[in-house]
Structures are given as C-alpha cells and as structure tokens.
C-alpha positions in Angstrom: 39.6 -15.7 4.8 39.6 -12.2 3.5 36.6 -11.9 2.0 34.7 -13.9 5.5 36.5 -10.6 7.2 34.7 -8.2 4.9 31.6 -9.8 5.0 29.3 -7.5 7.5 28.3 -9.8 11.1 25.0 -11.5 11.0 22.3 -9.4 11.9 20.4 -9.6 15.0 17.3 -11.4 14.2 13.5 -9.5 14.7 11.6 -10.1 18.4 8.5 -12.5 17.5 5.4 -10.8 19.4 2.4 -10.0 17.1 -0.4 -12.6 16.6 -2.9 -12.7 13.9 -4.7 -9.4 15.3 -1.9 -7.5 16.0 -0.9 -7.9 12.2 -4.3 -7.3 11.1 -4.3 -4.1 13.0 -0.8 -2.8 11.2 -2.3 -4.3 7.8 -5.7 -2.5 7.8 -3.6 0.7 9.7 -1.5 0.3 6.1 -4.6 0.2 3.6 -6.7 2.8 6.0 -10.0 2.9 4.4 -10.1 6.5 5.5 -7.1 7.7 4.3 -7.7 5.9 1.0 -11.1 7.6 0.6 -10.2 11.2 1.9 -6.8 11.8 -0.1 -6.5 8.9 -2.9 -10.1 8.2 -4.2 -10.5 12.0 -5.0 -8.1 11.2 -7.5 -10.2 8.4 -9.2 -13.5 10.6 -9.2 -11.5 13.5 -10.9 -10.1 10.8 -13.4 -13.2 9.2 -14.1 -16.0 10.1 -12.7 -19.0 7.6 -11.7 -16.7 5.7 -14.0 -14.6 5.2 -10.7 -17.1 2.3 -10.1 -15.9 0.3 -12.4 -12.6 1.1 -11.9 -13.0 0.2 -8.1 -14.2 -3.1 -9.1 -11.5 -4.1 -11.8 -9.1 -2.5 -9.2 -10.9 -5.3 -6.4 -11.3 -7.9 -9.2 -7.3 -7.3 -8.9 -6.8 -7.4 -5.1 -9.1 -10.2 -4.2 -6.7 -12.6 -7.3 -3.4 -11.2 -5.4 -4.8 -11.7 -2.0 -4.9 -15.5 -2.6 -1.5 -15.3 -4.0 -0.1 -13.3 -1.1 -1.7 -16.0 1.3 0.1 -18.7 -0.6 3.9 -16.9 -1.2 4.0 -15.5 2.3 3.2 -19.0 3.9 6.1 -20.7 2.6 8.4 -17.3 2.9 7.2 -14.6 5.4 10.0 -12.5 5.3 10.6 -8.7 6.0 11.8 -8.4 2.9 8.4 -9.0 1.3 7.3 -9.5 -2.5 11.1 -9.8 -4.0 11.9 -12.9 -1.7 9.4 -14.4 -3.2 10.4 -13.9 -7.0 14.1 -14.2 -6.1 13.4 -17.3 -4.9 11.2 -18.6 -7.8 12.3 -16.2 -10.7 16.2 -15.5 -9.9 18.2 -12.9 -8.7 18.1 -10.6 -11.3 13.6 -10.4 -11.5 14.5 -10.2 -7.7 16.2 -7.6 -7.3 13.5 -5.6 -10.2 11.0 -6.1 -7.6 13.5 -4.7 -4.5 14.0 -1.8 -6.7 10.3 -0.8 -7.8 9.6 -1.7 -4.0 12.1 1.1 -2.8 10.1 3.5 -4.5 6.7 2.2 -3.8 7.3 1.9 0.1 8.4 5.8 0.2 6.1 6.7 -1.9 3.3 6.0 0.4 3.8 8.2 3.1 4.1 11.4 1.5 1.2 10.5 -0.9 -1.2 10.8 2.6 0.5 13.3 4.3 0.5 15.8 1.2 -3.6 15.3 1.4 -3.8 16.4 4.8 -3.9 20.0 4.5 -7.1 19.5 2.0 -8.4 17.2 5.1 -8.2 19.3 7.9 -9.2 22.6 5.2 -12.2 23.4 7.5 -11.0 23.0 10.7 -7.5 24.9 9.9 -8.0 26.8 6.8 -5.2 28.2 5.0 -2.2 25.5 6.4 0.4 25.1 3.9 0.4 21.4 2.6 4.1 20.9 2.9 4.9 22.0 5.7 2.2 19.4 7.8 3.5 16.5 5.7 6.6 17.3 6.6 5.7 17.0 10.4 3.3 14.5 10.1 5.8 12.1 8.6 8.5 13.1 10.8 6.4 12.2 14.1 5.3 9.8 12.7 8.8 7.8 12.3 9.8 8.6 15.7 6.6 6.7 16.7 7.5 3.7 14.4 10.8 4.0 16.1 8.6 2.4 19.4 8.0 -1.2 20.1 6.4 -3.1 17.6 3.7 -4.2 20.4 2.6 -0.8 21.3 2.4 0.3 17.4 0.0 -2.7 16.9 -2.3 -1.7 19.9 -2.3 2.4 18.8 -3.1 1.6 15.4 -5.9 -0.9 16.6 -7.1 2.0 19.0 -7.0 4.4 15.7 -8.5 2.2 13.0 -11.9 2.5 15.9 -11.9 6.5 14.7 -11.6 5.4 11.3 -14.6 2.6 11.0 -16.7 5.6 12.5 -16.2 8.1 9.8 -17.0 5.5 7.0 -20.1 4.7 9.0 -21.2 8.3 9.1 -20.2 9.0 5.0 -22.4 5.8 4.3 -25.0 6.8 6.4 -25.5 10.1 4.8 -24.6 9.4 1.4 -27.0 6.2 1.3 -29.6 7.9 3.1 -29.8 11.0 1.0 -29.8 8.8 -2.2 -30.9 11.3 -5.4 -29.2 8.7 -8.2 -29.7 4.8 -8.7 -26.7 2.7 -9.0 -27.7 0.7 -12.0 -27.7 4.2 -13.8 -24.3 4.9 -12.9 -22.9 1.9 -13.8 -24.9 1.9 -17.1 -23.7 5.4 -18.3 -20.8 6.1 -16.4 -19.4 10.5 -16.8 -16.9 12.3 -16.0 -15.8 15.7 -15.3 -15.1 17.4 -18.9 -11.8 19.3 -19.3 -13.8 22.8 -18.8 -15.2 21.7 -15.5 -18.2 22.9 -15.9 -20.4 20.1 -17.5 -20.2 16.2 -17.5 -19.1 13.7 -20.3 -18.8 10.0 -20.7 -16.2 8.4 -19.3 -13.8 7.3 -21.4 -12.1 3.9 -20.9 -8.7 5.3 -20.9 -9.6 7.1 -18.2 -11.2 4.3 -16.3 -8.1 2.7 -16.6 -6.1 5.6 -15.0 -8.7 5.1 -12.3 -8.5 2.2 -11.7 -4.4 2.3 -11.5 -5.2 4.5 -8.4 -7.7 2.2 -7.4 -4.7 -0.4 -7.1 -3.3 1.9 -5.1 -6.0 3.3 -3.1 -7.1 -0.4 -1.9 -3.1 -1.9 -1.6 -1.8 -2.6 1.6 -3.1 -6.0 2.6 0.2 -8.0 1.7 2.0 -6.0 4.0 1.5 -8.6 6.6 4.2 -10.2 4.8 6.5 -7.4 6.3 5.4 -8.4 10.1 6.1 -12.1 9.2 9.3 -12.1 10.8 7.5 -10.8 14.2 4.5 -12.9 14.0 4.3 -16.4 16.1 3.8 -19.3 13.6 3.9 -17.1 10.5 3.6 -19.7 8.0 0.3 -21.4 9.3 -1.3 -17.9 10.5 -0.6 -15.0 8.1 -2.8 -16.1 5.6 -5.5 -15.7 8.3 -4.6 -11.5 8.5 -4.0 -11.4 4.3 -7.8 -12.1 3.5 -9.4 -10.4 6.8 -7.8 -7.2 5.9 -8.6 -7.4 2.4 -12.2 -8.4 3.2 -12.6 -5.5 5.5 -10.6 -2.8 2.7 -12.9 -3.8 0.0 -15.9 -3.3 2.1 -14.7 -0.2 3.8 -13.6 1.5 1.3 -16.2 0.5 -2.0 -19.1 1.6 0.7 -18.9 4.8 1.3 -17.9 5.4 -2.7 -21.0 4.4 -3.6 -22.6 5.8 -0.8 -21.0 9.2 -1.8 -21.4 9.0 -5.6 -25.5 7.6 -4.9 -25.8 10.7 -2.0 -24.3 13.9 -3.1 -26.5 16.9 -4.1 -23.9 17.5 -7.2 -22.0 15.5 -9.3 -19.7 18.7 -10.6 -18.8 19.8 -7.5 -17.7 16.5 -6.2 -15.5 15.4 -9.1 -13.9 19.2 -8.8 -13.6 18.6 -5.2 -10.5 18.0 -3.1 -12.0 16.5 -0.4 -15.4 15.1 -1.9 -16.7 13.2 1.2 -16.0 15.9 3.5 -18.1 18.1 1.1 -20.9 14.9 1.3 -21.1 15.4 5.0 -20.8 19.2 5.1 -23.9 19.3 2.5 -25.4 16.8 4.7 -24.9 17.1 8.5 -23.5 20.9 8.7 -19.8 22.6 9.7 -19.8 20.7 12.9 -20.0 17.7 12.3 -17.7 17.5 9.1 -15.4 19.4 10.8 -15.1 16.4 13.6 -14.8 13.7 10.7 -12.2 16.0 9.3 -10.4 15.5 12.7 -11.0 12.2 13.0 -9.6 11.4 9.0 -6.5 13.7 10.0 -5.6 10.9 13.0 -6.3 8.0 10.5 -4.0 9.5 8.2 -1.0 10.1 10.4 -2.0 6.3 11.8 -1.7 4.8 8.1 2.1 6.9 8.0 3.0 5.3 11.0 2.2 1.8 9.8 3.5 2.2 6.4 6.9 3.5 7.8 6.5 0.1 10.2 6.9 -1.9 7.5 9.3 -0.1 5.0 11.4 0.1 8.0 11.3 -3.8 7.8 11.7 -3.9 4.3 14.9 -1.8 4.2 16.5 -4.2 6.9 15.8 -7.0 4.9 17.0 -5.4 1.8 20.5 -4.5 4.0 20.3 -8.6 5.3 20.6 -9.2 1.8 23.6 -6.9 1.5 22.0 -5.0 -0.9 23.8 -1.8 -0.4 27.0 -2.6 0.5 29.2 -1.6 4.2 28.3 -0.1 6.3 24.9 0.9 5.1 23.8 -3.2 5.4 25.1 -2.7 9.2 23.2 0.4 9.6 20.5 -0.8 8.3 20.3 -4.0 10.0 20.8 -1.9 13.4 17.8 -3.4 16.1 17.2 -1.1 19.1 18.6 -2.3 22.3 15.0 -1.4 23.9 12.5 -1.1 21.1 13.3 -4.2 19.4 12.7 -2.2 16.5 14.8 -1.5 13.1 15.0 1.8 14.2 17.8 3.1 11.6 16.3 2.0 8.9 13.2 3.8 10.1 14.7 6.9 10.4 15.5 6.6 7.0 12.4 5.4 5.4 10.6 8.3 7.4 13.9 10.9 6.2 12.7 9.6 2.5 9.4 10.0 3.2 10.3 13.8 4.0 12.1 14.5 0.9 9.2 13.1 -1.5 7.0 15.6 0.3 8.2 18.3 -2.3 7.3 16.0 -5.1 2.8 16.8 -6.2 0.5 14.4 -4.8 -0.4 13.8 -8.7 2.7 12.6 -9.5 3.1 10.5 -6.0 -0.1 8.5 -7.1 0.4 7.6 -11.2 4.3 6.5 -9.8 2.6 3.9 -7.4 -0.2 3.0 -8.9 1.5 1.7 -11.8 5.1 0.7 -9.6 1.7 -1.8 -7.8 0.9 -3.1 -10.9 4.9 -4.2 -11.7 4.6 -5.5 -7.9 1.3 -7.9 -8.6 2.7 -9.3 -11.4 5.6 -10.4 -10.3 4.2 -12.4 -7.3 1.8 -13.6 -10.1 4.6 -15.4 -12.1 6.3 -16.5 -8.8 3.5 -18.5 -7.6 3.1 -19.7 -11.4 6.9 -20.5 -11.5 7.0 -21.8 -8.1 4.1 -24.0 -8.3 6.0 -25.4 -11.7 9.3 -26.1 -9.7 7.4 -27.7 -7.2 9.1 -25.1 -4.7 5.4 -24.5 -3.1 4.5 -27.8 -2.6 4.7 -27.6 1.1 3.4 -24.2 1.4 0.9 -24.3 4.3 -1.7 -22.4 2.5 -2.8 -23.4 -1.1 -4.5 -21.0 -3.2 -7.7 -22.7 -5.0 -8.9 -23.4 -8.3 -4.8 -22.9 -9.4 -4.2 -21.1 -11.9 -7.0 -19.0 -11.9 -5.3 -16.5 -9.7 -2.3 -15.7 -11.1 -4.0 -15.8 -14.7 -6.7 -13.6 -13.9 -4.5 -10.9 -11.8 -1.9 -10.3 -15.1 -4.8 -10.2 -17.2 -6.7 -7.5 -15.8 -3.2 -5.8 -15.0 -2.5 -6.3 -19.0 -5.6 -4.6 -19.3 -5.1 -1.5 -17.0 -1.6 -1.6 -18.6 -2.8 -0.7 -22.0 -5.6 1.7 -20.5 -3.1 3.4 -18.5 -1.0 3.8 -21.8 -3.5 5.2 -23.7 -3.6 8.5 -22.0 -0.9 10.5 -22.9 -1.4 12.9 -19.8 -0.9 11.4 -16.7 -1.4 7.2 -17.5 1.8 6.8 -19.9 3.7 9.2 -18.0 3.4 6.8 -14.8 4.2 4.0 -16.6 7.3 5.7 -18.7 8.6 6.4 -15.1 7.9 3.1 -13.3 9.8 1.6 -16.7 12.5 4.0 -15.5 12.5 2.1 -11.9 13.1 -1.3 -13.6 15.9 0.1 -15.3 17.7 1.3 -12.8 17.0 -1.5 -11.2 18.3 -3.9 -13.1 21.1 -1.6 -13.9 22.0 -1.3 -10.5 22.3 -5.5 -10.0 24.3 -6.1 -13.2 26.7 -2.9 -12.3 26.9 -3.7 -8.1 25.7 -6.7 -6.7 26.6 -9.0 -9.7 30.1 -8.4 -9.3 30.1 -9.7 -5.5 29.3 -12.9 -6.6 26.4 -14.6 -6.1 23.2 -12.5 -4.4 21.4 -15.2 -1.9 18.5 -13.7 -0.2 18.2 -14.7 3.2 15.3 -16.6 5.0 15.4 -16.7 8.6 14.4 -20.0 10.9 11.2 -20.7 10.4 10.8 -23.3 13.1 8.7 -23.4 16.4 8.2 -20.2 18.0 10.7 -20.7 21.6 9.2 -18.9 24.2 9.3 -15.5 22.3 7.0 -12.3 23.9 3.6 -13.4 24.2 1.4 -12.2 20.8 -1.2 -9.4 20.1 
C-alpha cells in the first residue's frame, strides 16, 4: 500500500498526429545534410584528408547495416525512449540502462556540436561574432520552438530542409563542375594535411578511422524516428518506411557534395585547413554574394537540425522519467505534457538548458565524445536484434531485416574495426573512447547504486493497438 502511494501517477500518454512524412521531415531535419557538411565533415577533412572518402563510406557501410536493424527493433517497440528499450528488452536491465546512459550524453551532445559551428558558418556575412554566445541563443530559441506542437515542428522543418536541398545542389554543382582531380586518384592515394600545414602526406589509417568515427556522427540521425514512434499513426507497420527514406536521402545528400568538394576545389591545403571548406568551394567558385546567401541559408538549416534534435531528446528524457529513472519528482517533471502543445515541454526545457551548458565545452571535444558514444549505441541495437531474434522475441516484428545475420554481423565488425583505429591515435581517437568508457561506467554505476535497489526496473511500452480517432497525420 505504501510503496503504490510513492509510486509517481501514470503519465499522460503522447498525442498520435505525424504520418510517415511528418517523421521523415523531423528525421532528415535531425541528420541535416547541411549542417553535417558545414560544421561536422570539416572535422573529417582535417582528420584525414581525401582519406575522408573512405571513411565516409565505412562510416555508410555502417549506417545502411544499422538502418535495417533500426527498421526491425523500432517495429516491434517504437518507443520514445529509443535504442535502450530495445536492449532492455532483449539484453536486460542492466545493458539497458548502459545504453540510457551513453544516450544522455549523445542526445545533448548534438545540439551544441551545430550551434558551436555557426559562427564559422555565418563568418562572411557577420564577421567577428563570438561563437558562444550565438550557440547559446541559437539553442535557447530553439527549445522554446520545440516547446510548440509537434505538428507545426514537422511542417517548419519540412519548409527548412527545402533551403537545405538547395545549398547541397549548388556545392555539387560547382564543385563537380569545376572538377581539377579524378576520383579514382583520390581513392587510390588518399593525403592528408601534415602536422605543419603547409604540405600534404598520406593518410594514415588511424586517422581514417578517427574519420570515419565522425563520419558516424556526421551521417547519424536516421533512427530518431524511433523517438516520434509514440506520435506516429500505426508505428509498427510505417516507421520502417521513414528509417530507410531518411537514410537513403543522408547518404546521398551528404556523400555528394563531399565528393563534389574534394573533386572541385582549387586547393587541397587550404580546404583541409579550412573551417568552413564548402563555403570556401563556393566563394572560390561563384563570388562573395552568392556564398554569402548559402552561408545564410546553412545558418537556418542549422538552427532547424537543433530544433529537431531537441524534439526528440525531449522525448527521450520523458521516456527515460516513464521509466522512473531519476527518481520523484524529477520522473513527474519530466513526464509533464503541455495542456496546449501536447508537447513534453519540461523535459524540453531541459534538454535545450543542457544543450546550453555544453556550449562552453570545444566543438573538438563535442565530436570524438559522440562519435565514439554512436558507436557504443550501434552495437548495442546490433546484439539486441541478434539476442532478440534468438529468444524468438522478434518473431512478430512487422518488418524483418533480410539476409539475417548479415546486419548485425557486419555493423559490429566494421565498428570493431573503427574501434581499434580510433584507439590507435593517442591524440584525439583514444581520448574519445577513454571518455565514452567513462559514460558506461557511470552508467552502470549509477543502476547498481539507484535503480537496483528499487527493485526491479521494467521499462514501459505503451498500447500499441489501433490508432482511435487520434489528430489526423502529417
């Protein structure tokens, strides 16, 4: 009797109104192919050089294995809570709760990892404006945005992801049709900025690996329909549908115009050196003017990628508190659904508050913690599916991933693989996976300590039964 007193009320449940597009739209808004290429992909040219090719690919090699896996996991649980329902489910509590943890600090890392690149971005058209300060603001409008209904996000984003499409059209456009370098020559004898900066040097495979670890990063957003699960109409037999549109449109929108750039620039130096490479492509090759509009139109894609990544950690946290993860009356703030808005709109505040404080952290730093925090994440669905196909739990899953268990076999080997690169150099790789070791520590620290000695931890999945008249879908 006691212990049903203590025990926080049941939440109120999410408002089902997005359809296959609407999700696509907050997916894509979450990988943002212009975002990725104007603030994270600099980081894999200044890693590795032309070597970034390669490292795009294994990174892709990666996605496309985890996008099948995604499909099949979020069909039999779309949840808000994402990637550590499905290995509570299948792997236990504790593995669970490892993937909650490193999830806490992937989901805020994301924002600030954009906004800190925006000052670089909008260099030309504002020169001078402190970095911290604008991802400070940028984040912070952003959340009161996400704060909105979940509808009107999905239509602003869709209206957004139009500017972006156009400024990779006009960076492959100028970088394919300036061409000075072949591709097979690139790929053959990959280089790389040498520590001087002033002359090139094969590209080493540690760093490749580094590069690739951002790739991860750079292309990773595409299971974040799994957040919008809980908000989609018939979840189970449609969110497979927005999993491998958005990560068929990511790999083509963002590999393009990284070829395109890498083919088209004037000089190689300069570009790996550079903040903002493409910007510098279609400075070189269409004047001031016009790279200062793509710089505007990158800024809005950025702050449109923040608003949809706060979306969805906003929906991750309220799972997370559904759960009772961290304990009253954090679970009932967190839980919290706008009278209005439909929307989490506590946890959203605090997503974006986090987001805010890791704006004071380097952009360096923001990327080596995710990128290798992502690979953690993709193999842990990985086992799941293996573990879950084993237990026969996936058996009525409505989506099936083929040609099992390629999948899952051939996503932890080529994350093995970046694993070992990634610890090879001592600089920034081993660092970033010394720290994301540090997240599954705590982690599972924090389970055996806390939730352990509640009793048992039984993560919640909500009705996943005919939709009943819900708001019509977008």
């Amino acid at each position: 009797m006691l212990d049903h007193q203590l025990q926080p009320p049941e939440p109120t449940a999410l408002v089902r109104s997005l359809g296959v597009v609407g999700v696509l739209f907050l997916t894509l808004s979450l990988t943002s192919p212009v975002s990725s290429l104007f603030v994270i992909v600099p980081g894999m040219l200044r890693a590795a050089g032309t070597g970034a090719i390669w490292a795009m690919l294994l990174a892709g090699m990666v996605c496309v294995a985890t996008a099948y896996i995604y499909a099949e996991l979020s069909s039999k649980w779309p949840v808000a809570g994402g990637e550590y329902v499905m290995v509570a489910h299948t792997l236990g509590p504790l593995p669970g709760f490892v993937m909650l943890g490193v999830n806490v600090f992937n989901n805020i890392l994301f924002p600030p990892a954009l906004a800190l690149g925006l000052a670089a971005i909008l260099g030309m058209v504002l020169p001078g404006i402190p970095a911290v300060p604008l991802a400070v603001a940028v984040i912070a409008g952003a959340m009161l945005v996400a704060v909105l209904q979940i509808r009107v996000n999905a239509w602003v984003t869709g209206v957004f992801l139009l500017v972006e499409v156009l400024a990779v059209v006009a960076v492959v456009w100028l970088g394919f049709g300036n061409a000075v370098r072949p591709l097979a020559d690139m790929l053959a004898n990959p280089v790389m900025l040498a520590a001087n900066g002033a002359t090139l040097e094969p590209a080493s495979a540690a760093s490749m690996g580094l590069a690739a670890s951002i790739g991860i990063f750079a292309l990773n957003g595409y299971g974040a329909a799994v957040y919008f699960g809980e908000e989609m109409h018939e979840a189970p037999r449609k969110i497979a549908h927005a999993i491998f549109w958005a990560v068929a449109l990511t790999l083509l929108l963002e590999i393009l115009p990284m070829l395109a750039l890498l083919a088209g620039t004037p000089d190689l130096k300069a570009a790996f050196a550079s903040d903002d490479p493409f910007g510098l492509l279609v400075k070189m090759r269409a004047g001031d003017t016009t790279a200062a509009w793509v710089s505007i139109g990158v800024a809005t894609a950025v702050v449109n990628a923040i608003i949809a990544c706060i979306l969805a950690c906003a929906r991750f946290f309220y799972g997370t508190a559904r759960d009772r993860c961290w304990g009253r009356p954090m679970d009932i703030w967190l839980t919290a659904i706008h009278p209005r808005f439909a929307s989490p709109w506590i946890s959203t505040l605090i997503a974006g508050g986090a987001g805010i404080a890791c704006c004071f952290l380097s952009l360096e730093l923001l990327l080596v913690l995710s990128g290798t925090g992502l690979v953690v994440i993709y193999a842990g669905i990985a086992l799941a599916m293996i573990e879950g196909r084993r237990k026969g739990m996936l058996a009525d899953a409505p989506f099936k991933s083929p040609l099992y268990p390629l999948m899952p076999v051939v996503t932890l080997m080529a994350l093995g693989y970046i694993i070992w690169l990634n610890w090879l150099d001592v600089e920034e790789g081993r660092p970033g996976l010394l720290m994301t070791g540090a997240q599954i520590g705590l982690s599972v620290i924090y389970y055996l300590l806390v939730l352990r000695r509640r009793g048992a931890w039984d993560v919640h999945v909500p009705d996943l039964g005919p939709d009943l008249g819900e708001v019509k879908p977008v």
